[in-house]
C-alpha positions in Angstrom: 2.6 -37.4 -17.4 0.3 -37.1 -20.1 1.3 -35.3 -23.4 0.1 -32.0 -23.0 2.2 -31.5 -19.8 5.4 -32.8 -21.2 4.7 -30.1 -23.9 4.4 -27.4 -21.3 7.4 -28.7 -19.2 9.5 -28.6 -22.1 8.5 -24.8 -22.6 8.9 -23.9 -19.1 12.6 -25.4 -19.1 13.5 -23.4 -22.3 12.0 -20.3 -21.2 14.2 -20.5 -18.0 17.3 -22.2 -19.2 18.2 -19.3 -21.6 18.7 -17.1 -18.7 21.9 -16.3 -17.5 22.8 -18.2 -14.2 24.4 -15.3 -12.5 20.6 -13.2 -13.3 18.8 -16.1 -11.4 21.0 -16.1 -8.0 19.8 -12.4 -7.6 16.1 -12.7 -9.2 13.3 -11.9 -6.7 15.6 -10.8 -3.8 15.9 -7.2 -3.9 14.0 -4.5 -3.2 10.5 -4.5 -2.5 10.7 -8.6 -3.6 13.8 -8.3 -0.6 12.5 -11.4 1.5 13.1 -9.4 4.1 10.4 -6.8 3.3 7.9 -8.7 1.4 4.6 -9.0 3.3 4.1 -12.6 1.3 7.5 -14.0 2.5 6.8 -12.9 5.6 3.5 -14.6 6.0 5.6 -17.8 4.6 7.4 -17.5 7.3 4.9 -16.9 9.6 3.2 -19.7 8.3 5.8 -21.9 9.1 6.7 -20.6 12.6 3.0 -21.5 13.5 3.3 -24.8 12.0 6.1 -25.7 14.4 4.8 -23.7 17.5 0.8 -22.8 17.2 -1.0 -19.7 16.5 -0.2 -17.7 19.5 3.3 -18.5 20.4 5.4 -15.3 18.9 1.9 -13.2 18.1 3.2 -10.1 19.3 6.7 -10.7 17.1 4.7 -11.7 13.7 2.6 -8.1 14.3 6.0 -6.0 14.9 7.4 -7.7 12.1 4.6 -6.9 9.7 4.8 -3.0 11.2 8.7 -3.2 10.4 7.9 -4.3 6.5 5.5 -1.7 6.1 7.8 1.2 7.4 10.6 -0.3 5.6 8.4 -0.7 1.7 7.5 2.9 2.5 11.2 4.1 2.9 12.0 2.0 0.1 9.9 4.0 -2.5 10.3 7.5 -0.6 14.1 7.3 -0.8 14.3 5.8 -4.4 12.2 9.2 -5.5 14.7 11.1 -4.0 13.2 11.5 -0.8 15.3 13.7 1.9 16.2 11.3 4.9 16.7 14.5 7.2 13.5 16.3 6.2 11.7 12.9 6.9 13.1 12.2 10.0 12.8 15.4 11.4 8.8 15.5 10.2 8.4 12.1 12.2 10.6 13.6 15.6 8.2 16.6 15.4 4.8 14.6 14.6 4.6 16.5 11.6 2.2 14.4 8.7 4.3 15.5 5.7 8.2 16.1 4.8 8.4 19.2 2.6 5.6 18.6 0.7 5.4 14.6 0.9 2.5 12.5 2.9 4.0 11.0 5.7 1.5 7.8 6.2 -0.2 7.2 9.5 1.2 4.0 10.2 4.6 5.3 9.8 4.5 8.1 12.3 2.8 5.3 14.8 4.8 2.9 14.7 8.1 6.0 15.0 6.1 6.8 18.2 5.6 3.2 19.3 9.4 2.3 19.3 11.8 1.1 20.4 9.5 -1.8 22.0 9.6 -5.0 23.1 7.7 -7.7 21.2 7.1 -11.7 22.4 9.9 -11.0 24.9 12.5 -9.6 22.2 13.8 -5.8 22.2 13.0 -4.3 18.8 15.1 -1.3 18.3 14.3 2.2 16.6 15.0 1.0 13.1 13.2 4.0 10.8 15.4 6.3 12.9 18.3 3.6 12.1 16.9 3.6 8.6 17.1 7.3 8.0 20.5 8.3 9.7 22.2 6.0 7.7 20.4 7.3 4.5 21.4 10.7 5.4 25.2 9.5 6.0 25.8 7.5 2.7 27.2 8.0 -0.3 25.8 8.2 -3.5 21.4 7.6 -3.7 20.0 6.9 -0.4 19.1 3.7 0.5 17.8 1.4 3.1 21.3 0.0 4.8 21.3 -3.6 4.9 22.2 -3.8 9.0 18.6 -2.3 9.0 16.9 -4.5 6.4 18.4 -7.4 8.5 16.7 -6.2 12.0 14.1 -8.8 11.9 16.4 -11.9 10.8 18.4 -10.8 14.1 15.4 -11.0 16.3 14.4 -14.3 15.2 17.3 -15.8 14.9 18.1 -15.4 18.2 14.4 -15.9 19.4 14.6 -19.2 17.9 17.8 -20.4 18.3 16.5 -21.5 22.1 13.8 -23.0 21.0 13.6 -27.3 20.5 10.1 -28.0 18.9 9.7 -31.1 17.0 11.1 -30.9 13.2 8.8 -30.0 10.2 9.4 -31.8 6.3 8.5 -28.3 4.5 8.8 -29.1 0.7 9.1 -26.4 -1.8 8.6 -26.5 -5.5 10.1 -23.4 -7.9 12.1 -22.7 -4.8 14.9 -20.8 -7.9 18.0 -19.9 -6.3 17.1 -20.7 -2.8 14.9 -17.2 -2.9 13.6 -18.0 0.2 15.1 -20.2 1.5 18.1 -18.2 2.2 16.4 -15.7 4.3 14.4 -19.4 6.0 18.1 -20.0 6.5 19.1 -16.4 7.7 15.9 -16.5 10.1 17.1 -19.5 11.8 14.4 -21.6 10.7 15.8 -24.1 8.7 17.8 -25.4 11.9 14.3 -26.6 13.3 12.6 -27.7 9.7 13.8 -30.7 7.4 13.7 -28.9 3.9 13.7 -30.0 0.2 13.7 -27.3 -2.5 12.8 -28.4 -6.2 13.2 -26.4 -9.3 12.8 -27.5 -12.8 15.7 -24.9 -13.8 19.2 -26.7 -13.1 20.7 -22.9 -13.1 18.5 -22.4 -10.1 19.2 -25.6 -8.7 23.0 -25.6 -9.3 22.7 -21.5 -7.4 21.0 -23.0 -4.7 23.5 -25.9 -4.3 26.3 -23.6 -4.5 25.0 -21.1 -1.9 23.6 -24.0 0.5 25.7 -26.9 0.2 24.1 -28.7 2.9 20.6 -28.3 2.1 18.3 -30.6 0.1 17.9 -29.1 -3.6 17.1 -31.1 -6.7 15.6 -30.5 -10.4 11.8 -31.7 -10.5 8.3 -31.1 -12.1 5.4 -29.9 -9.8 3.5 -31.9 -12.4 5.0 -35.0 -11.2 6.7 -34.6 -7.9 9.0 -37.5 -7.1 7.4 -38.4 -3.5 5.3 -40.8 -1.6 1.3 -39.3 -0.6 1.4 -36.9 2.8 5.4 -37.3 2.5 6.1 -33.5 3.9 4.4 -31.7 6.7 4.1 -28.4 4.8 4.6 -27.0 1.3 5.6 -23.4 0.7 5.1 -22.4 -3.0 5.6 -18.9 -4.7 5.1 -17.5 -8.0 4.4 -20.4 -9.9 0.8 -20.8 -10.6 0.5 -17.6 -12.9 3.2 -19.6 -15.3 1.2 -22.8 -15.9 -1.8 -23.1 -18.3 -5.2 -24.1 -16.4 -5.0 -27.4 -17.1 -0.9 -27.7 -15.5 -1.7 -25.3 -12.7 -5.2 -28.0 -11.5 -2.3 -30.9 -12.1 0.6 -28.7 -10.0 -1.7 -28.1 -7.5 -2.7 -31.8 -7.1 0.8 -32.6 -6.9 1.3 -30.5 -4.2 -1.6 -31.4 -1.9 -1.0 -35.5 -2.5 2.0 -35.2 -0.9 1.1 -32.1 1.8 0.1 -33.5 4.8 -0.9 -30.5 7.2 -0.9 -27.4 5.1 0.2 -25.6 2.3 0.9 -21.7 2.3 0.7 -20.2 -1.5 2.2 -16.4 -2.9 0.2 -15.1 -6.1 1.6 -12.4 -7.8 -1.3 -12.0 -10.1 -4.3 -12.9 -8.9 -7.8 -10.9 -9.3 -11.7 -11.4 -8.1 -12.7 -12.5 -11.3 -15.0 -15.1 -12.4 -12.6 -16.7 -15.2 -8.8 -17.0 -15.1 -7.5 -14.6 -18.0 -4.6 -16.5 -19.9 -2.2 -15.3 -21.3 1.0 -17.6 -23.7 3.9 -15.7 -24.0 6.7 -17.5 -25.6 6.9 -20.7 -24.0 5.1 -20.3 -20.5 2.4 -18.5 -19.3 1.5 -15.1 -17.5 -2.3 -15.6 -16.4 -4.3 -13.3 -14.0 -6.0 -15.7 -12.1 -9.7 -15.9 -10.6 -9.2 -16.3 -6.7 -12.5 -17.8 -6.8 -11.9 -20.6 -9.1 -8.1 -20.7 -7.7 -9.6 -21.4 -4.4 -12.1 -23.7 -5.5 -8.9 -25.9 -6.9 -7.7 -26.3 -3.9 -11.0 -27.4 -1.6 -11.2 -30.2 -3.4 -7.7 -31.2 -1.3 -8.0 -29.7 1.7 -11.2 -28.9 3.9 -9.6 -25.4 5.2 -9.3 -22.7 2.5 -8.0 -19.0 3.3 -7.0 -16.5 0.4 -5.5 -13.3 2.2 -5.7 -10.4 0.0 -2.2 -8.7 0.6 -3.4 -5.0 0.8 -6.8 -5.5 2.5 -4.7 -7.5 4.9 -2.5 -4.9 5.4 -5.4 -2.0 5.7 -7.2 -4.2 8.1 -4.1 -5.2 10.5 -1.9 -1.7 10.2 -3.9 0.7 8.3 -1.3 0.4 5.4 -2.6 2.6 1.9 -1.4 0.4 -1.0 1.3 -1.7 -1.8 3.5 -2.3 -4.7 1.0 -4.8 -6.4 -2.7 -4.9 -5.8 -2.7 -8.0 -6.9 -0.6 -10.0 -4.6 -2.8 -12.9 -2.5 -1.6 -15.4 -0.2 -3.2 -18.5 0.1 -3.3 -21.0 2.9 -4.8 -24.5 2.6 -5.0 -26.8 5.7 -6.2 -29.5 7.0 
């Protein structure tokens, strides 16, 4: 590792080591950043289901599950502004578009039609109903009840746990405090994938250790990942490229595809169509808005198959979803 990276590790390390352990374990896993919820971790997931099983295999069940993310991110926000769960639900039993005075959105009050349904062979059950009964009946400020947050993780769980398909070495750098991977877990996915998380931060390692005894975790560098070439099927990343100057996000990236053998699937929090990547220091790390285009380009030069999914044109295209807590979000999917 040349000098200029051991610099930035050195920074990165500092900037995360002086937070407070306890803060990581919960970092990124509530509310709209909820795995459960969040449209990228769910296209992670996705990602990896059709890794093991194809495109087509569980189609209907990725779509339902998308639906139940954007019903669920709506509720999120209309309850936390003090929304009233009664109002709402009676405005959806009646077909009504607003609840006194607040836009019901299209694809909520289809999707309240559409169930309960059955999806790939799995019974999905009326969960905004489920979601707004129990934020009627609870104390204190509504919110979403975790039974329904958890409706999904049910379904495939179960969906999966018959299932036998050869195993997948899924790698994932700045996996923190097993932020996903507990919900991987949760899902029933890591039964069928051989994982190893890496994190530079040894509080996020030592969370993920202590909350997953049995899985693979260990402290490492995405500038210099300890790993023969093509050693892992697939790599999952999130969150990380925005943190790393130009110059450690082209070497990160590198890492990553040398020892990716089928595909990598990438979450941006901050990406824009740009023509430059706008950099921003602060302290010791970084907080960039990076160019898709020249982000993409990065990657080409590793794998022939290049997809960048902007998260809310996604969403408009395959639901009809307005916006999204961040306009900015992108997944990316390299293959080969």
């Amino acid at each position: 590792m040349d000098e200029l990276l051991q610099r930035e590790t050195e920074g990165l390390i500092r900037s995360w080591m002086r937070h407070d352990q306890e803060m990581l374990r919960g970092y990124l896993v509530a509310d709209v950043e909820d795995p459960r919820i969040n449209f990228q971790s769910l296209l992670t997931r996705h990602f990896l289901i059709e890794a093991l099983f194809g495109p087509r295999r569980f189609a209907a069940l990725k779509l339902a599950e998308l639906r139940f993310a954007a019903a669920m991110n709506w509720l999120h926000s209309f309850l936390g502004e003090a929304g009233d769960a009664d109002a709402a639900l009676h405005a959806l039993r009646v077909g009504a578009d607003n609840a006194e005075g607040i836009e019901i959105p299209h694809h909520l009050r289809l999707t309240f039609g559409g169930l309960p349904t059955r999806a790939t062979g799995s019974w999905v059950p009326h969960y905004i109903r489920k979601a707004l009964e129990s934020a009627r009946t609870g104390t204190g400020k509504p919110a979403l009840a975790a039974p329904v947050l958890s409706t999904f993780q049910g379904l495939w769980r179960r969906r999966l746990d018959k299932e036998r398909p050869a195993r997948l070495a899924v790698f994932e750098p700045a996996c923190g405090s097993a932020n996903d991977y507990r919900f991987i877990e949760a899902f029933g996915i890591a039964r069928v994938v051989d994982y190893t998380g890496m994190d530079l931060c040894e509080k996020n390692v030592l969370n993920a250790q202590a909350l997953f005894p049995h899985a693979r975790f260990a402290v490492g560098n995405a500038f210099s990942i300890e790993a023969d070439d093509r050693a892992f099927d697939c790599c999952i990343v999130h969150d990380l490229f925005e943190h790393l100057s130009p110059a450690g996000m082209e070497a990160a990236i590198g890492e990553i595809c040398r020892v990716t053998r089928r595909g990598v699937c990438v979450g941006f929090f901050n990406m824009d169509e740009i023509d430059e990547h706008i950099v921003r220091t602060v302290d010791d790390y970084h907080w960039n808005t990076l160019s898709m285009e020249r982000t993409k380009a990065v990657f080409e030069r590793h794998f022939p198959v290049v997809r960048v999914i902007h998260i809310e044109s996604f969403l408009r295209w395959r639901l009809g979803c307005g916006e999204t807590h961040n306009p900015r979000a992108y997944t990316l999917v390299a293959s080969s």
